[in-house]
N, C-alpha and C positions, 0 to 999 in steps of 0.2 A: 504494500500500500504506500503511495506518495503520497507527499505534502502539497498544497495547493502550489506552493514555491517552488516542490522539487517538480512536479507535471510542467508547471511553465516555462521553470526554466529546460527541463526535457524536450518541449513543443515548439518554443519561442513564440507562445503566446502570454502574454503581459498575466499578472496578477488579477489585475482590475478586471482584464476580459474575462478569465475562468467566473469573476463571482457575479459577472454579468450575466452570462452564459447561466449561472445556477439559478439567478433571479428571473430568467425568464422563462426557464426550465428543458431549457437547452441540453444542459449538462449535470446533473444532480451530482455531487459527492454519492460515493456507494456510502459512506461511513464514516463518524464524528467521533472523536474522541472524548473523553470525558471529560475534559475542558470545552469541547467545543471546536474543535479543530478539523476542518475538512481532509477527510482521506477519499482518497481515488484509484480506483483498480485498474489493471489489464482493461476491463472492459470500455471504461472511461477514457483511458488512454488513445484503445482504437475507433473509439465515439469522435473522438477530441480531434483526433488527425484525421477523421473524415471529414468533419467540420472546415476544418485547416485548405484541406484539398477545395473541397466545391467552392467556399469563400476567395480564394487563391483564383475559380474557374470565374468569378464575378457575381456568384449567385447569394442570395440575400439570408438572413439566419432563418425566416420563416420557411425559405424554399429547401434552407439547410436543415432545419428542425425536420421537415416530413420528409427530408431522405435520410434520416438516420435514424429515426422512431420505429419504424417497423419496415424492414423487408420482406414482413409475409401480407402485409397490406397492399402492395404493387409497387410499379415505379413514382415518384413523386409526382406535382399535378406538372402539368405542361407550365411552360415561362409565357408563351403567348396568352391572350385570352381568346382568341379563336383556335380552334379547332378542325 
């Protein structure tokens, strides 16, 4: 399990962004310490850097949240509004 510090600086995404990301529910910590201390797993990890990539591709955290939420849901919605 990482620290919020040690995922970011593993990712090179900022501090602020990971607690951004959990506020908006993007990214949850798997697990808190008993102070209160965000921990994050493998799974997070590979959540985190998928985020990284499609943001990287230009796409937005909402179009990012619905492709990393569920893979048995289908592919995320389309970028256009038509169809």
């Amino acid at each position: 399990m990482l620290s919020v510090g040690e995922l970011a600086r593993a990712t090179g995404v900022t501090v602020r962004a990971l607690h951004h990301y959990e506020e908006i529910g993007l990214l949850p910590p798997s697990a808190r310490t008993v102070s209160g201390h965000r921990r994050y797993g493998d799974e997070e990890m590979q959540r985190l850097y998928r985020i990284v990539a499609l943001r990287g591709l230009g796409l937005s955290l909402a179009w990012s949240a619905s492709a990393t939420h569920s893979t048995a849901a289908g592919p995320p919605p389309s970028r256009s509004s038509t169809s």
